[in-house]
Structures are given as C-alpha cells and as structure tokens.
C-alpha positions in Angstrom: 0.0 0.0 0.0 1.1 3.6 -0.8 1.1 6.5 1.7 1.4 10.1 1.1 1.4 13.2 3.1 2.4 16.5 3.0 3.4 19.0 5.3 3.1 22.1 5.5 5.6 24.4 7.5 4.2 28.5 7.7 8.2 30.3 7.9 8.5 33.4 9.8 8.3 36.6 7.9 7.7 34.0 4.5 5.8 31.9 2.5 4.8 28.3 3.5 6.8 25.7 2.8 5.4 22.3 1.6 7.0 19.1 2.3 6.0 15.8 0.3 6.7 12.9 2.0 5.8 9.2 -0.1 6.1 6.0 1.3 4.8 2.3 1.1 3.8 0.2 4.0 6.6 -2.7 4.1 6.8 -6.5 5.4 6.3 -6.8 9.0 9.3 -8.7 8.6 11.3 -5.2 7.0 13.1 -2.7 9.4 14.3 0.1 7.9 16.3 3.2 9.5 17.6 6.3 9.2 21.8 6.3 9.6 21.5 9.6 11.5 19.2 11.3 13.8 19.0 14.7 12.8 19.9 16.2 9.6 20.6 19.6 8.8 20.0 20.9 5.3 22.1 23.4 3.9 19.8 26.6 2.3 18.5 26.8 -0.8 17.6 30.2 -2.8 14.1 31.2 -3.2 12.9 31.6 -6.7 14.4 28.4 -8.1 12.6 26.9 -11.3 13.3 23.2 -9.8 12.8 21.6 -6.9 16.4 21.0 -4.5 16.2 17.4 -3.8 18.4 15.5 -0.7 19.4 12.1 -0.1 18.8 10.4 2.9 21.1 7.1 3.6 18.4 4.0 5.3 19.6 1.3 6.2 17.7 -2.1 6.0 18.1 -4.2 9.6 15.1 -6.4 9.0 15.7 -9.6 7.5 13.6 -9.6 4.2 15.1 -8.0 1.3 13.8 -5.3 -0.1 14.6 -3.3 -3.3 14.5 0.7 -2.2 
C-alpha cells in the first residue's frame, strides 16, 4: 500500500513551505532506518525553477530484502 502526506511548514516573515513525503507500507518482517538522527540541510535560494532534492542514507536491519 502507498502513503502520502504532506506538510506544510508556515516560515516566519515568509511563505509556506510544503514538504511531500511518499512512502509504502513494508513487510512486518522489514526494518528500515535512518543512519542519523538529525539532519541539517544546507539553504536553498528562493525563486528556483526546480525543486532542490536531498538524499537520505536507510539502512535495511530487517531480515527480508527489499529493493529501495
């Protein structure tokens, strides 16, 4: 099954700023995690005609494999 949500973040003094998170419900078997904690994102100009995109390193310590 797929999941989507978005999230919207009101800046101050600015415009909102809309997160899209997607996702897909796994094997109960499947464990997957995020390598850090916390990330922090470097700043991006306003007024770019595409969208700044960052990876995020998962790991996969379940024990069915998974394609991701």
């Amino acid at each position: 099954m797929k999941h989507h949500l978005n999230v919207f973040f009101q800046i101050s003094n600015g415009k909102p700023l809309l997160l899209k998170f997607e996702g897909q419900t796994l094997h109960r078997r499947a464990q997957l995690q995020m390598l850090k904690h916390t990330y922090q994102l470097p700043p991006v100009p306003i007024g770019l005609e595409w969208p700044i995109t960052y990876p995020i390193e998962i790991k996969n310590l379940g024990i069915t494999k998974l394609k991701y």
